[in-house]
N, C-alpha and C positions, 0 to 999 in steps of 0.2 A: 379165173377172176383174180386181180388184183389185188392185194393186200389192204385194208383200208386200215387206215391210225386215225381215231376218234380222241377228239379235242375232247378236254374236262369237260363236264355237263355245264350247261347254260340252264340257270333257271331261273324263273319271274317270282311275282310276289307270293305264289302261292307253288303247289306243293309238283304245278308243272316245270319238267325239267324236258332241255331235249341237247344232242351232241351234235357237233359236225364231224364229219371226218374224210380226208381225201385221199387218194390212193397216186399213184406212181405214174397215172396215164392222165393225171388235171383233174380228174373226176372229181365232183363232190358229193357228199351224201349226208342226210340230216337223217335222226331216228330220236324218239321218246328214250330216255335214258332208261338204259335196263332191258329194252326191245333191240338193239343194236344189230338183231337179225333181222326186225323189217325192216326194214328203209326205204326212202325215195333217197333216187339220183339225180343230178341234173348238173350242166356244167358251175364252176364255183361260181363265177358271175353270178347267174342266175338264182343261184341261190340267196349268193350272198345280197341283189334285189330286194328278193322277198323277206327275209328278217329285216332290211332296213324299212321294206311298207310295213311292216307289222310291228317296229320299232317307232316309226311314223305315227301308228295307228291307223295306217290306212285298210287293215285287214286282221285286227283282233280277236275277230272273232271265229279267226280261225283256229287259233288258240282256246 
């Protein structure tokens, strides 16, 4: 497995935080900050997607 480097936490108004982080083969990976062992993967695009729908507000509630 790849090495992953997780960006400073991103957090909202409240006491949720979560990281990205990418590895050496494009991959991207988002985790709850301080869980940095679970994660979902998915390519950075895709990700980076979904935080702007949910930056949108298209999908807050998945937060």
């Amino acid at each position: 497995m790849s090495h992953i480097r997780w960006e400073e936490p991103l957090c909202g108004d409240s006491s949720n935080c979560f990281r990205i982080g990418t590895d050496s083969a494009g991959n991207a990976y988002i985790a709850v900050s301080g869980t940095e062992d679970h994660y979902i993967t998915d390519t950075h695009d895709a990700l980076r997607a979904l935080i702007r729908d949910i930056k949108a507000g298209k999908a807050d509630h998945l937060l």
